[in-house]
C-alpha positions as CSV (number, residue, x, y, z in Angstrom):
1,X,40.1,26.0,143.7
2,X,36.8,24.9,145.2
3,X,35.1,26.2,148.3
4,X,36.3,23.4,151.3
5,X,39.7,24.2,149.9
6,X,39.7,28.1,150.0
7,X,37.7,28.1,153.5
8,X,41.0,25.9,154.5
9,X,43.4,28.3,153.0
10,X,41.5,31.1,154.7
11,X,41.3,29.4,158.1
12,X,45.8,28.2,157.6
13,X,45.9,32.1,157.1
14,X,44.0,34.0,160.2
15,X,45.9,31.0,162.5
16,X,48.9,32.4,161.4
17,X,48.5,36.2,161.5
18,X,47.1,35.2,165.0
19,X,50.2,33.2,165.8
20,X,52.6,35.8,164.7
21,X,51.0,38.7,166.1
22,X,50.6,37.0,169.3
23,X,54.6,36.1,169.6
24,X,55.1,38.6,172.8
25,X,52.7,36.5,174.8
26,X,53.7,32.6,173.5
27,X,57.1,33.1,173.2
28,X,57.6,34.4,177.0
29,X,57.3,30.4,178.5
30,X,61.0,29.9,176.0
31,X,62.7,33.0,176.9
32,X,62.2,34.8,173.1
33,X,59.7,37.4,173.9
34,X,62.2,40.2,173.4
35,X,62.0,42.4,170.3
36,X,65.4,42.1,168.8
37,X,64.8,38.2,168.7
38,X,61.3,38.2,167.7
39,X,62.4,40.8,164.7
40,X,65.3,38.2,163.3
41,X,62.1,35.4,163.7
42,X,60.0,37.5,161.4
43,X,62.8,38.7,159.1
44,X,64.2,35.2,158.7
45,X,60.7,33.7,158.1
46,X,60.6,36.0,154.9
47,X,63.6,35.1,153.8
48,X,62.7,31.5,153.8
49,X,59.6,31.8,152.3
50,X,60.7,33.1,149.4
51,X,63.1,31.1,149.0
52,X,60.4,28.2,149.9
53,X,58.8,29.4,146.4
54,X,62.1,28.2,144.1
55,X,63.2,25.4,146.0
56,X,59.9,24.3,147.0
57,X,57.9,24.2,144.3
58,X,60.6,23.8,141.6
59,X,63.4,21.7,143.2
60,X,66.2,24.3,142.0
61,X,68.4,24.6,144.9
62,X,70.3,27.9,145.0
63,X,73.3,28.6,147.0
64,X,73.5,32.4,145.9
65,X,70.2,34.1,148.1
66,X,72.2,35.8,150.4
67,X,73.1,37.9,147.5
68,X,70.0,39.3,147.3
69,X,69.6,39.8,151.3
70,X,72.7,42.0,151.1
71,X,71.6,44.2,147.7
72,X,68.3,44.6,149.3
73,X,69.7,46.1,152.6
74,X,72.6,48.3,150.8
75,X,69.7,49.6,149.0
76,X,67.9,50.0,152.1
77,X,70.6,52.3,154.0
78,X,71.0,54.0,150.3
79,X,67.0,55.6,150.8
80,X,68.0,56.5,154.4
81,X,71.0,58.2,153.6
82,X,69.8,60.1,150.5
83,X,66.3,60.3,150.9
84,X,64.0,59.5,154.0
85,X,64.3,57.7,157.2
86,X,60.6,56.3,156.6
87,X,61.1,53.2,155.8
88,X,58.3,52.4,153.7
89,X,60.6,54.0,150.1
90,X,63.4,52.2,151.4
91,X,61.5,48.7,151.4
92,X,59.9,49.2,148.1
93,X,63.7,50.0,146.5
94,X,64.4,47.3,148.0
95,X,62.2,44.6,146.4
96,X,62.8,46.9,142.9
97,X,66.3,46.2,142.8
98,X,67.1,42.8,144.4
99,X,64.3,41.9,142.0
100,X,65.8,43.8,138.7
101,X,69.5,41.7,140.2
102,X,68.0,38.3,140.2
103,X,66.2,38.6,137.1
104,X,70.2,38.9,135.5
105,X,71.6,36.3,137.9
106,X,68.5,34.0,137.1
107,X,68.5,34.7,133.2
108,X,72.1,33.5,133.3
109,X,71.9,30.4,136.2
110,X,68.7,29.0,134.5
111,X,70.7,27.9,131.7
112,X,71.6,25.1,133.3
113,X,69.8,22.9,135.8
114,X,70.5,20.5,138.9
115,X,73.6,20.7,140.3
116,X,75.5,23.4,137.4
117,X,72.4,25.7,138.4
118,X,73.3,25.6,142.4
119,X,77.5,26.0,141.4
120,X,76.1,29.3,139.4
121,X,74.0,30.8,141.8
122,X,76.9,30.0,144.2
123,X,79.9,31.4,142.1
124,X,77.6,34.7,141.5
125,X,77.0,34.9,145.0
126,X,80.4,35.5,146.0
127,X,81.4,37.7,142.9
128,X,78.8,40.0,144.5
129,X,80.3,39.2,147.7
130,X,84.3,40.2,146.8
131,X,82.3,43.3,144.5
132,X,80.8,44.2,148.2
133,X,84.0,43.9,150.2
134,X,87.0,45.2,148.2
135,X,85.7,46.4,144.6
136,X,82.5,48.6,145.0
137,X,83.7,50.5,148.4
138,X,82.3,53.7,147.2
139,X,79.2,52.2,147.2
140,X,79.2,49.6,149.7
141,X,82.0,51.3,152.0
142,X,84.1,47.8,152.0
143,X,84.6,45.6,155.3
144,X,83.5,48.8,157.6
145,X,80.4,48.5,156.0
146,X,77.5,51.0,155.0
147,X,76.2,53.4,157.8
148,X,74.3,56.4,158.5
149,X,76.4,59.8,158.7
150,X,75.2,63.2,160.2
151,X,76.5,64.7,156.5
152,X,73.6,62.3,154.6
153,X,71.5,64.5,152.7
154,X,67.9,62.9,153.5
155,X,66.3,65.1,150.3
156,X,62.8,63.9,151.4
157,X,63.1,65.1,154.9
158,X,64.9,68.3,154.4
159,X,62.3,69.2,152.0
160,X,59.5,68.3,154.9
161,X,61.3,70.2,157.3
162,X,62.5,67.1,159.3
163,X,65.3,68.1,161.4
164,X,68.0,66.2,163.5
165,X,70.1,66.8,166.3
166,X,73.3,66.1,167.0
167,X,73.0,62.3,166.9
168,X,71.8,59.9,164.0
169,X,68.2,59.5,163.4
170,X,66.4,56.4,163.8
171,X,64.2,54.9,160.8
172,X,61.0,55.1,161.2
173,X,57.1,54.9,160.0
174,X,55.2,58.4,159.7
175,X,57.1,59.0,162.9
176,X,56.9,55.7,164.9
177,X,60.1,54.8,165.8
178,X,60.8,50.9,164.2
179,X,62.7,49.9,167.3
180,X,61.6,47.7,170.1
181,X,58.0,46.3,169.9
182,X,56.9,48.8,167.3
183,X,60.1,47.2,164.6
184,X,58.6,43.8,165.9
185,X,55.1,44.6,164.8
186,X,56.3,46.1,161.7
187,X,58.2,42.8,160.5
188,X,55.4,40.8,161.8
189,X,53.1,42.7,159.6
190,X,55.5,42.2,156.6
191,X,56.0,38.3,157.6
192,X,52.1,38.0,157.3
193,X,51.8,39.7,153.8
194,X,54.5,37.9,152.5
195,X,52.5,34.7,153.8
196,X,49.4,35.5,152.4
197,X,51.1,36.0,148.6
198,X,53.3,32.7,149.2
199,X,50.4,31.1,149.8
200,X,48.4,32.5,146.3
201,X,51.1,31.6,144.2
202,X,51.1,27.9,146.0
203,X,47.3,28.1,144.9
204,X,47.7,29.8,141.5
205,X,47.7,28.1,138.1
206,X,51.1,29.0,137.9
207,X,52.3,27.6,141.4
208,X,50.5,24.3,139.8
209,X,53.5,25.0,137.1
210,X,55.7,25.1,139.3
211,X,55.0,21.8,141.0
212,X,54.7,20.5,137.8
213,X,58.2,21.8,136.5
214,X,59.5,19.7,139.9
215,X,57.6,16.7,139.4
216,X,59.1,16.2,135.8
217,X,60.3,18.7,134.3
218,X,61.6,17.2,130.8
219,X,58.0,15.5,130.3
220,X,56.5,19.1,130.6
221,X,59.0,20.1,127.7
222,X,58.2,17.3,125.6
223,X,54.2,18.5,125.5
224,X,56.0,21.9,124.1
225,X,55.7,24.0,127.0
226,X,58.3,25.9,127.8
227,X,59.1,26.3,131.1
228,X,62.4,28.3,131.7
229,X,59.8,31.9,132.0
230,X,58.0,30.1,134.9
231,X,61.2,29.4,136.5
232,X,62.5,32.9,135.8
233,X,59.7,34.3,137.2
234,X,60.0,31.9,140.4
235,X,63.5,33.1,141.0
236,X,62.6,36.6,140.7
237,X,60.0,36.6,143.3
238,X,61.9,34.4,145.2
239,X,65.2,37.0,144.7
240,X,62.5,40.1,145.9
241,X,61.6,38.3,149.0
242,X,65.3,38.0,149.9
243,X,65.3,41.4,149.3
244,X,62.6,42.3,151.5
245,X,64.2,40.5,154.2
246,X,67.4,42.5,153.9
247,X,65.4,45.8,153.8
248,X,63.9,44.8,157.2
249,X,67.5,44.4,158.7
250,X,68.2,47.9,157.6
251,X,65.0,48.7,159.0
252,X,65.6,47.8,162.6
253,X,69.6,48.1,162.0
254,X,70.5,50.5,159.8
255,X,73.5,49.7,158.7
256,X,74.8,46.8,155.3
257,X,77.7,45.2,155.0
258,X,79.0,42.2,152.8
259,X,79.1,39.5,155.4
260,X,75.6,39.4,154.6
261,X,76.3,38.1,151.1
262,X,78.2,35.1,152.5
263,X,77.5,31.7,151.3
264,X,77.1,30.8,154.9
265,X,74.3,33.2,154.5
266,X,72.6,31.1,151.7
267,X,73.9,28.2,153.3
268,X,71.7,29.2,156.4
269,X,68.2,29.5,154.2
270,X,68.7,26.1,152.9
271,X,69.0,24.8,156.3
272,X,65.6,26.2,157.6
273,X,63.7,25.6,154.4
274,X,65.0,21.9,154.5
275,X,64.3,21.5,158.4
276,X,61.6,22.8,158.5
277,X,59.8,21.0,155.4
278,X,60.4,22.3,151.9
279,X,57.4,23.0,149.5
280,X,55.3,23.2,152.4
281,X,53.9,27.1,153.3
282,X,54.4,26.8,157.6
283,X,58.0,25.0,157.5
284,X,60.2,27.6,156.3
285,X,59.2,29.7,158.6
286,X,59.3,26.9,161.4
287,X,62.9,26.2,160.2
288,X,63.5,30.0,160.6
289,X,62.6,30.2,163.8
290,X,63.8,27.1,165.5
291,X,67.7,28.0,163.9
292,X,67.4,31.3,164.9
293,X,66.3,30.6,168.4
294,X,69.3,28.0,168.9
295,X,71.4,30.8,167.7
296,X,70.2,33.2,169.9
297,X,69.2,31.5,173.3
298,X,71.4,28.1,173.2
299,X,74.5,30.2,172.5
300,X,74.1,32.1,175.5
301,X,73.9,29.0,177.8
302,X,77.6,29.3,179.3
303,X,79.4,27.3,182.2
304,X,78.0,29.7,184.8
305,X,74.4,29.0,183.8
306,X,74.5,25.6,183.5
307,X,75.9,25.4,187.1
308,X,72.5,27.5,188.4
309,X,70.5,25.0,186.2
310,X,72.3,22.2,187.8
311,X,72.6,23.1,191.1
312,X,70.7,20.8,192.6
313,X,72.9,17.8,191.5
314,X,74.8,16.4,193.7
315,X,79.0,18.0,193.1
316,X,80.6,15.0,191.6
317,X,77.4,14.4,189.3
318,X,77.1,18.2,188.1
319,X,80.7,18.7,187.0
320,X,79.9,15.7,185.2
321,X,76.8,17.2,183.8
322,X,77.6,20.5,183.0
323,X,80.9,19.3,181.0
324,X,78.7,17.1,179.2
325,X,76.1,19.7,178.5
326,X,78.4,22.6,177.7
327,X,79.5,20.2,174.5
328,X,75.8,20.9,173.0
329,X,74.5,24.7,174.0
330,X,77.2,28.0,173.9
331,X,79.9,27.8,171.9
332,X,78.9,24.1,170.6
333,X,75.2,25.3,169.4
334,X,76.2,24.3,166.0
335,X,77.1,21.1,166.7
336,X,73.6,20.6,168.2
337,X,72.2,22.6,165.5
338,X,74.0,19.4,163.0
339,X,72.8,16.9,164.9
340,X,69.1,17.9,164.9
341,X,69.2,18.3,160.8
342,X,70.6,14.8,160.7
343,X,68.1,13.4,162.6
344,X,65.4,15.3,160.8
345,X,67.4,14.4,157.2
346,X,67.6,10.6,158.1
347,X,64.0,10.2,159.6
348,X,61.6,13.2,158.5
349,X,62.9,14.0,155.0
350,X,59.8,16.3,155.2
351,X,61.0,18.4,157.8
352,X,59.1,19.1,161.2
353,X,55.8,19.4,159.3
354,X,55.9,15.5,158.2
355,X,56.8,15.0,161.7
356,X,54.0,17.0,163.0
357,X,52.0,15.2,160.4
358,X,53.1,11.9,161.7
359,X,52.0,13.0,165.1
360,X,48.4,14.4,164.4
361,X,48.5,10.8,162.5
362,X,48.4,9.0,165.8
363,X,45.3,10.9,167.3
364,X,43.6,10.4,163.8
365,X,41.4,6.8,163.3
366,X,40.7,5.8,160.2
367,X,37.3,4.9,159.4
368,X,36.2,1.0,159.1
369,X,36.1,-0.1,155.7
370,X,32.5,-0.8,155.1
371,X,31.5,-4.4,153.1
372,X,28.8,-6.0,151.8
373,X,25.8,-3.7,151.0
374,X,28.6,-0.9,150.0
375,X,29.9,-3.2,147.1
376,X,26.1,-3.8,145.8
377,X,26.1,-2.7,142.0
378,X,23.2,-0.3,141.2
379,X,21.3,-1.5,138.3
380,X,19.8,1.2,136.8
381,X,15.9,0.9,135.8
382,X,15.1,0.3,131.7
């Protein structure tokens, strides 16, 4: 890596921690200033990085992430309930095991390739799903899900002398409660590490591998390189940072359950990876944040608040509006949500980062093409 490029990577790198870090303040203007949103942005934007840095960089689609989300927050609520309501031993677990559970998915899926790779990772994504909801209830406690109990044996705390009243206890960081702002901070915090190694491994010799793997794979065997170890490694770290998100929804939820290993789960990565530009470091997490901000805000846009909107219309013309409106925001987000990926499938197969790209385009002239003295050969002196 030369020096123009590392000062770049440097200068990507603060602009983000600064972005994230300041969400409170830019996200007030659009309504998403609140904690419990701006901890699903952060959480989400893991998610999709990681899985960014398989489908990204190697073109191996999965469909079977979300099982990973859900092993790394059973795990989570498992530390809480048997050994400490910090939640720093809880996140670490987590990344452990989701990692040591797609190493065996992966060693099996990455057998195949293309399309009989994505029907694997689907089919083992719901096994674990039916596992979580009917098979392993002593474990995962079934459809009522895992929770916290007053009877949990918390060995770390008891041992520390870290009592509870009558209620649950809340998770937290060398005493900092991680609710509300302080939760936020602590998944921004995690969002911005998780960049920042992302964005090495996009740098690295073996992120080069990787692009290389998705470029042409089969002329990369015929050189005699093999390259299913990169690729197992790719979904690993991939499977961890799935796992890490799901940690972080135990973190500032404490409780698992196995609609979390859906395939509309995995479904949902591939969406924001895909809208908001896959193989590129900002997009994912773009994509993260624009579906779960539709989700979250556009749902909540019923009849009553699009008549306030509206009001000033005149009565004919707002029933008129409002009926059309209603269609796209509330119950009907998704079907705005399906129009938008269309739109960005058909005409920015890059996502919104070609589009931004296209737009910086237009403010950016290109420099004359110089003739004449430019073409003169240089004879060199004998």
């Amino acid at each position: 890596m030369n020096k123009a490029s590392a000062t770049s990577d440097w200068i990507l790198f603060i602009a983000f921690a600064a972005a994230v870090l300041t969400m409170p303040i830019w996200l007030a203007p659009f309504g998403a200033n609140y904690p419990d949103l701006m901890q699903k942005f952060a959480i989400f934007g893991v998610f999709a990085i990681g899985f960014n840095i398989l489908f990204g960089l190697t073109g191996y689609l999965s469909f079977g992430h979300a099982a990973f989300l859900g092993v790394g927050s059973y795990t989570a609520v498992w530390s809480f309930k048997l050994l400490t309501m910090n939640v720093l031993p809880a996140v670490l677990f987590a990344i452990f095991v989701a990692g040591l559970f797609a190493f065996l998915i992966g060693f099996i899926s990455l057998r195949r390739s293309g399309i009989y790779f994505s029907i694997l990772t689907l089919a083992f994504a719901q096994m674990s799903y039916n596992l979580a909801y009917s098979v392993l209830t002593p474990i995962t406690n079934g459809e009522t899900g895992l929770q916290l109990s007053l009877s949990d044996a918390r060995v770390l705390d008891t041992l520390a002398g870290v009592t509870t009243d009558r209620s649950l206890p809340s998770t937290s960081l060398f005493g900092m409660k991680m609710s509300g702002l302080p939760g936020f901070y602590f998944c921004a915090v995690v969002l911005i590490i998780g960049f920042f190694i992302a964005l090495r491994i996009t740098r690295s010799p073996f992120g080069t591998m990787l692009r290389g793997i998705k470029s042409n794979q089969t002329r990369m065997s015929y050189t005699g390189l093999n390259t299913r170890p990169y690729l197992l490694w790719a979904f690993v770290i991939s499977g961890m940072y799935a796992g890490l998100a799901g940690s972080l929804l135990a973190v500032t939820d404490p409780l698992a359950g196995a609609e979390r290993m859906q395939w509309t789960a995995s479904g949902e990565v591939v969406l924001m990876t895909i809208l908001g530009g896959a193989g590129t470091l900002l997009g994912p997490v773009l994509g993260a944040a624009l579906i779960k901000y539709f989700e979250n805000i556009f749902s909540a846009f019923n009849e009553g608040t699009l008549n306030q909107i509206f009001d000033g219309l005149p009565d004919g013309l707002q029933g008129f509006v409002v009926e059309l409106v209603s269609l796209f925001v509330g119950d009907g987000w998704h079907l705005t949500l399906g129009l938008l990926f269309m739109i960005t499938v058909i005409f920015l197969p890059g996502g919104i980062m070609e589009g931004m790209r296209r737009i910086g385009g237009l403010f950016t002239r290109s420099k004359p093409q110089s003739t004449g003295s430019s073409s003169t050969a240089v004879v060199e002196p004998s």
